[in-house]
Wavefront OBJ file of the C-alpha trace (Angstrom):
o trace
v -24.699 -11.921 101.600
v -21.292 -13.773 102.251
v -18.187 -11.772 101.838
v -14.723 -13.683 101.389
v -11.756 -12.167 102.293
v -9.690 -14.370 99.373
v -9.923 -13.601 96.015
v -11.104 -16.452 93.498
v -8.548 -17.887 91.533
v -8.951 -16.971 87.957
v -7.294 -18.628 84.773
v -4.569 -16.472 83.376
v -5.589 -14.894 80.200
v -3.969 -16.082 76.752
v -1.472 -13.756 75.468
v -2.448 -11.131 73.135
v -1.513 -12.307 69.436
v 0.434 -9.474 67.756
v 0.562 -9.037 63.769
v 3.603 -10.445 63.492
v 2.612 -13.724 65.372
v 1.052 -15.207 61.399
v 4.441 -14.870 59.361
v 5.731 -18.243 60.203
v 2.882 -19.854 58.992
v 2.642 -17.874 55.746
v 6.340 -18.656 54.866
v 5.073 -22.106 55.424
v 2.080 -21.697 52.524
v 4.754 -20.119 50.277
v 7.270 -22.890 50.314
v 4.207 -25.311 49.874
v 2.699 -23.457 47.419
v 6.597 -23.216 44.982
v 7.199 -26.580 46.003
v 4.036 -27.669 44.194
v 4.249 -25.151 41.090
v 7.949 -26.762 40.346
v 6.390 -30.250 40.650
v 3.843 -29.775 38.412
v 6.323 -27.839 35.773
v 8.613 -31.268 35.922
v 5.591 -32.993 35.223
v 4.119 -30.899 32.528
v 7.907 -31.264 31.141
v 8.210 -34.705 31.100
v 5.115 -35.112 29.045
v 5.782 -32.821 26.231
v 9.423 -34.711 25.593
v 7.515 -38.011 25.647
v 4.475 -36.944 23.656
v 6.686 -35.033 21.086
v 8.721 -38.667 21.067
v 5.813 -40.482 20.507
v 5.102 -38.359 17.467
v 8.334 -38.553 16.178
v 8.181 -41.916 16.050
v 4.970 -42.383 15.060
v 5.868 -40.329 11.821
v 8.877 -42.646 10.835
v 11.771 -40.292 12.719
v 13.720 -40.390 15.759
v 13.578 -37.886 18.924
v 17.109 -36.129 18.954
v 17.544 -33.621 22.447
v 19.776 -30.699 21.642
v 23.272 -31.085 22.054
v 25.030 -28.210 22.179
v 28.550 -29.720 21.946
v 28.486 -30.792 18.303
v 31.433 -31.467 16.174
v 31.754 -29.458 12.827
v 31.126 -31.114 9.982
v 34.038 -32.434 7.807
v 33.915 -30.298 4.288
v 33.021 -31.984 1.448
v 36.096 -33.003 -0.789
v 34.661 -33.165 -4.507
v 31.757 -30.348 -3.727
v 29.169 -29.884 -6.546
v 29.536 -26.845 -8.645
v 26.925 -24.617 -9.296
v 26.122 -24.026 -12.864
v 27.655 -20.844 -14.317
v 26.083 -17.910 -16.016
v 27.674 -16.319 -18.937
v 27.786 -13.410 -20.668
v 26.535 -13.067 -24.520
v 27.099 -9.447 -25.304
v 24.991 -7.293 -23.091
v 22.879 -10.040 -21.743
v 23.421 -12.765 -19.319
v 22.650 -16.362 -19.725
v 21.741 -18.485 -16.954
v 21.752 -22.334 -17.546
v 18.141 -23.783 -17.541
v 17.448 -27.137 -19.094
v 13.864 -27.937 -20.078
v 12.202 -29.036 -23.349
v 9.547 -26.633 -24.839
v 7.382 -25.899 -27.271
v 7.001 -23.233 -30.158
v 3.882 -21.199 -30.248
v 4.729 -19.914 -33.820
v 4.062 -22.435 -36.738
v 7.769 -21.401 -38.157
v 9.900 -19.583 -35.483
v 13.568 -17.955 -35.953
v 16.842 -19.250 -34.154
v 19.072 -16.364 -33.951
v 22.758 -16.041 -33.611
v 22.504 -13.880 -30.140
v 19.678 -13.257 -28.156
v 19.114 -9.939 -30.165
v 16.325 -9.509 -32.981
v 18.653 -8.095 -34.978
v 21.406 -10.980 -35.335
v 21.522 -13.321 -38.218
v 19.295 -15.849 -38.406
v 20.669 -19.647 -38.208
v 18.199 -22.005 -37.875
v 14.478 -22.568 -37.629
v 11.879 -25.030 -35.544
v 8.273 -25.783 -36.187
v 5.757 -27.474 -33.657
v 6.622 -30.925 -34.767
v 8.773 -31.789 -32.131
v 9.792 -30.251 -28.628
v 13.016 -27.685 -28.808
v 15.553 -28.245 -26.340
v 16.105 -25.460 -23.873
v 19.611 -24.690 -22.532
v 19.579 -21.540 -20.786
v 17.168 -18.592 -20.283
v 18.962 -14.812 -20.611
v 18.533 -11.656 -19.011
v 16.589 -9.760 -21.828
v 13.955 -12.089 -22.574
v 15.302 -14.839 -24.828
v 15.857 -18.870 -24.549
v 19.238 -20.680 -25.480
v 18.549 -23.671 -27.682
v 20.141 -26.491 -29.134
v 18.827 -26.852 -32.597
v 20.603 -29.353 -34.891
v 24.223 -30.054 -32.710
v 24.034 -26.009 -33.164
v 23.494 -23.426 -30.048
v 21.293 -20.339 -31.062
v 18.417 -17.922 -29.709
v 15.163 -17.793 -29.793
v 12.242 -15.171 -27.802
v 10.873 -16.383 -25.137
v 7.346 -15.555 -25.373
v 7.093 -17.922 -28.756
v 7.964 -20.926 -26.419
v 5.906 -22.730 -23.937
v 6.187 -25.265 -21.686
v 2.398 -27.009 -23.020
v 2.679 -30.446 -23.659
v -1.089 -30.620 -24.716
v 0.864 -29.094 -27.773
v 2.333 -33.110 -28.928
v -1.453 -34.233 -28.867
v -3.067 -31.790 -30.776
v -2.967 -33.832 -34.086
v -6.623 -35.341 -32.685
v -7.959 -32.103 -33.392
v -8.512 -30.761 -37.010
v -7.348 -27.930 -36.168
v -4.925 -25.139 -34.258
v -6.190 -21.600 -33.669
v -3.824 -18.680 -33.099
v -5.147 -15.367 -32.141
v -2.644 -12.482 -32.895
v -3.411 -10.142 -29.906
v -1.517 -7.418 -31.175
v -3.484 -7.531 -34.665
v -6.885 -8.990 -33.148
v -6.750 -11.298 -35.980
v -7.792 -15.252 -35.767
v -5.983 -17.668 -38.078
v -7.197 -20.856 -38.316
v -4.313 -23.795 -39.544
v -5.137 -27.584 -40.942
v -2.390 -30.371 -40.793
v -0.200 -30.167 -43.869
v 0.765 -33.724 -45.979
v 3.201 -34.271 -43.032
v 0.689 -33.847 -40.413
v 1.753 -30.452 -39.474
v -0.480 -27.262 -38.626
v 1.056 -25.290 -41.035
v -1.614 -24.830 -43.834
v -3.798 -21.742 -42.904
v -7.056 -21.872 -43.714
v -9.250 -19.297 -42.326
v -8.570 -15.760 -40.256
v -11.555 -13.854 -38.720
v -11.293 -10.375 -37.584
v -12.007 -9.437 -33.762
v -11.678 -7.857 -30.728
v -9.186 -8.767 -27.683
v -9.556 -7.644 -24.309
v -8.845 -3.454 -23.985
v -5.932 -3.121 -21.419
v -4.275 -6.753 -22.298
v -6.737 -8.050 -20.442
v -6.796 -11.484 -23.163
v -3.935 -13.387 -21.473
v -1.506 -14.889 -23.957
v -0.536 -18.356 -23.668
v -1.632 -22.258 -25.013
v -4.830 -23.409 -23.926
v -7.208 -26.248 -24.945
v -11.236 -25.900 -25.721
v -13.346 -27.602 -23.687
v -17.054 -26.489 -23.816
v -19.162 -24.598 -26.212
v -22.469 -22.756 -25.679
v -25.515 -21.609 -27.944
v -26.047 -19.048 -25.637
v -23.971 -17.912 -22.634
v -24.588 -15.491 -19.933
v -21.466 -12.675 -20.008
v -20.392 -10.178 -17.697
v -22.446 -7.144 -17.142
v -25.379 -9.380 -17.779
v -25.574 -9.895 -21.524
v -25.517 -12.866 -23.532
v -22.720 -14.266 -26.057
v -24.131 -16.616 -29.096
v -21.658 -19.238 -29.944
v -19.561 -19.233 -27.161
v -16.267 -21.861 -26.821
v -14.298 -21.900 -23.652
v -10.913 -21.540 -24.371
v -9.940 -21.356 -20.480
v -11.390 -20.461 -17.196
v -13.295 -17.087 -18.131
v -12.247 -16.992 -21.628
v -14.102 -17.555 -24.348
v -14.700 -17.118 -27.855
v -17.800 -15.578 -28.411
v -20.380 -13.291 -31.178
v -20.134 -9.351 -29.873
v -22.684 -8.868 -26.921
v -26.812 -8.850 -27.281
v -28.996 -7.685 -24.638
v -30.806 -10.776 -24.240
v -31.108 -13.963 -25.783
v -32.367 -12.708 -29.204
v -30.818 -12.495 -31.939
v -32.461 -8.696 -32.684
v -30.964 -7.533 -29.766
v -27.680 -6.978 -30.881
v -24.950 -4.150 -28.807
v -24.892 -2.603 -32.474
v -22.255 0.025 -31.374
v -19.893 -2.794 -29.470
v -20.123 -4.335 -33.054
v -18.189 -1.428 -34.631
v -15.202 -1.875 -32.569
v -14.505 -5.356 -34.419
v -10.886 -5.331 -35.397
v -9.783 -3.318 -32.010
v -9.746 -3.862 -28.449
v -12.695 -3.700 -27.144
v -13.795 -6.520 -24.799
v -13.134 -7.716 -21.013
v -11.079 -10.709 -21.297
v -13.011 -12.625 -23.895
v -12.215 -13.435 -27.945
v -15.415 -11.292 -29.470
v -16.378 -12.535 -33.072
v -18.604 -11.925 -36.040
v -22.021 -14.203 -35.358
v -20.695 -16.288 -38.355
v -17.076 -16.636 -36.838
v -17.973 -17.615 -33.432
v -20.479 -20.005 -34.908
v -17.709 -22.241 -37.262
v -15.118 -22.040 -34.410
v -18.196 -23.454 -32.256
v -19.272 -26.090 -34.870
v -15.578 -27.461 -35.743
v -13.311 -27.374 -33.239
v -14.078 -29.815 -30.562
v -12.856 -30.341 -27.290
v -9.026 -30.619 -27.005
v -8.725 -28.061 -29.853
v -5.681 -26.065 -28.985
v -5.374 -21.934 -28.949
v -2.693 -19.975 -28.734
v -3.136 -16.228 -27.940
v 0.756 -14.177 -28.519
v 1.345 -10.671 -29.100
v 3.462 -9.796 -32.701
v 3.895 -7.581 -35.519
v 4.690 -9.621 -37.948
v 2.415 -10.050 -40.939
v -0.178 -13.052 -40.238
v -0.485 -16.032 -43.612
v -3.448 -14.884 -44.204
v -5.078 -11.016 -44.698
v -6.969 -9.636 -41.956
v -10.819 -9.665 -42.854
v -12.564 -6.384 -42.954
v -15.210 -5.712 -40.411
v -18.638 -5.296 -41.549
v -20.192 -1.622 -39.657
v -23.627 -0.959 -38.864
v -25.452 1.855 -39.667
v -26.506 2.894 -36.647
v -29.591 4.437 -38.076
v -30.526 1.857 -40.020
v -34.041 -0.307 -38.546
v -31.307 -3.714 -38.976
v -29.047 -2.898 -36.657
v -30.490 -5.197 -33.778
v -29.168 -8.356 -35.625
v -25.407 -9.515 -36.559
v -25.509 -8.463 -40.664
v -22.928 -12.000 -41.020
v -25.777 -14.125 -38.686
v -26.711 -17.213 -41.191
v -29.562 -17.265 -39.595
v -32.626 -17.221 -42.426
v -34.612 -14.901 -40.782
v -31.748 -12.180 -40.983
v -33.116 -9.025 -42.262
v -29.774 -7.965 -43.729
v -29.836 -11.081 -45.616
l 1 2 3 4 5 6 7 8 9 10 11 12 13 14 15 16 17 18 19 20 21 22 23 24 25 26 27 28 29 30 31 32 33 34 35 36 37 38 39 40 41 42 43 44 45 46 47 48 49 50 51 52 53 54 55 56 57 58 59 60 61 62 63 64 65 66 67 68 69 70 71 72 73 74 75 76 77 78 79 80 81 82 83 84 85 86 87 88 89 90 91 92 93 94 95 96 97 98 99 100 101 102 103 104 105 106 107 108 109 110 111 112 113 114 115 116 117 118 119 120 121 122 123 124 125 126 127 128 129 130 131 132 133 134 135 136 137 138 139 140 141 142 143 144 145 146 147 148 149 150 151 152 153 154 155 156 157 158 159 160 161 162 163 164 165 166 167 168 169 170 171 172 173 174 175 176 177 178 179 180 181 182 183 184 185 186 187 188 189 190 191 192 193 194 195 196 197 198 199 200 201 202 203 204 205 206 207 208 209 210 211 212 213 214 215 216 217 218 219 220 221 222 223 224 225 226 227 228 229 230 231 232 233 234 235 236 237 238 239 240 241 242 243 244 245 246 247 248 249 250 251 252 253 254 255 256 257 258 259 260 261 262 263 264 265 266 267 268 269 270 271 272 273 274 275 276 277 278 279 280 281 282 283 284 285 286 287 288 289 290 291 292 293 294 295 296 297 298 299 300 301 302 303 304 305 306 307 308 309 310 311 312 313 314 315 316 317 318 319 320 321 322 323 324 325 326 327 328 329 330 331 332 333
């Protein structure tokens, strides 16, 4: 074996790298890393102003930036004035103009807007009445002859079905209050003003008839009811309401709700106008489409003298069928 007395040259080693030795380049991967995020934010900017531009103008408007120094605007010189309330004994009356029409065949103008104040004028449904102001406690200001007086707001309505009415042969009220139905015919002037029938029935129990001016649109032999039993003679007056004969268990005219028949003449139904079998029939048979109904809520005493219901024995075999049903085979007949 051959010895050498020099040692072989050797490559230095690298330097050892210490933990320190990678923060440069991470600073570096930072700043590239911000740089980029800004970028993209200026371009992510710059879109949104030009696409909300675009829509601007695309929608007939102009793109306005916010400016911040804006000078105030000059005041009006000749502002408009508000309209004024005013003050008719206890109530208030704010100014509202708006033609309407009367619910009530012949309804009261009063002095104030008090039921107790002298009466000075009166209006039919011939015509609109022209609304001036509404008050605090419930009544209209109207102008009724070049003469200012009161009238109750819930005998007006804003229904203009109310001026085309005279198609129909008739008008039917329903007194809420009363459960009465009074049937009016034009007069020699054209008017609904000559009453000509009233049936006894049954409103909805908790108010649940609404009041207001509707128009009948369609009419049913037989129609399906809530709590799955069956009206005869049923006419729509609106949406859920109808007119209809008191309930029957199915479509028969011997299975009649004998005990819901009792109740004519009082509230006894869920929304609907419940009838004797011979009411609901004539409203069915003559009063087309377009007739108009108006259901209110009054004391006063109705043209025409409330019928008086017919009861049922519950006992007796009959009581299954409507005793005022025309129909021939009615034992009660």
């Amino acid at each position: 074996m051959k010895f050498s007395s020099q040692y072989e040259k050797r490559p230095p080693a690298p330097p050892q790298r210490t933990r320190g030795s990678k923060q440069p380049q991470n600073k570096a991967l930072i700043i590239v890393i911000v740089a980029l995020a800004v970028a993209l934010v200026c371009v992510l900017t710059a879109f949104l102003v030009q696409h909300f531009r675009q829509k601007q103008q695309a929608q007939g408007g102009t793109f306005t930036p916010e400016v911040t120094d804006v000078q105030p605007a000059v005041p009006q010189t000749d502002p408009v004035t508000e309209p004024q309330e005013e003050a008719v004994g206890d109530a208030t009356v704010h100014p509202y103009k708006i033609d309407m029409f009367s619910t009530t065949v012949t309804l009261n103008v009063r002095s104030a807007p008090d039921a107790n104040s002298a009466k000075v004028g009166m209006v039919g449904q011939e015509g609109p009445v022209h609304v001036t102001g509404h008050t605090s406690n419930g009544w209209y200001r109207v102008e009724v002859g070049g003469s200012t007086g009161y009238v109750a707001d819930k005998y007006l309505v804003e229904a203009p079905q109310l001026k085309e009415k005279a198609t129909s042969p008739y008008y039917v009220r329903v007194n809420r209050k009363q459960n009465i139905v009074t049937v009016y015919e034009r007069n020699e002037q054209g008017e609904y003003q000559k009453p000509v029938k009233a049936f006894v029935c049954s409103v909805g129990i908790d108010d649940k008839t609404p009041t207001g001016t509707y128009v009948i649109s369609e009419r049913y032999e037989w129609r399906l009811l809530s709590g799955n039993v069956y009206g005869q003679y049923a006419t729509r007056i609106d949406g859920p309401y109808l007119f209809h004969s008191v309930p029957y268990l199915k479509q028969a005219k011997d299975s009649l709700e004998y005990e819901e028949y009792n109740k004519l003449g009082e509230p006894a139904s869920l929304g609907c106008i419940r009838l004797a079998v011979e009411d609901s029939k004539w409203i069915h048979d003559n009063c087309p489409s377009g007739t108009v109904v108006t259901i209110y809520d009054s004391d006063e005493k109705e043209p025409l003298e409330k019928p008086t219901p017919t009861r049922i024995d519950v006992n007796d075999s009959r009581r299954g069928w409507d005793p005022k049903d025309p129909d021939p085979n009615n034992p009660w007949k």
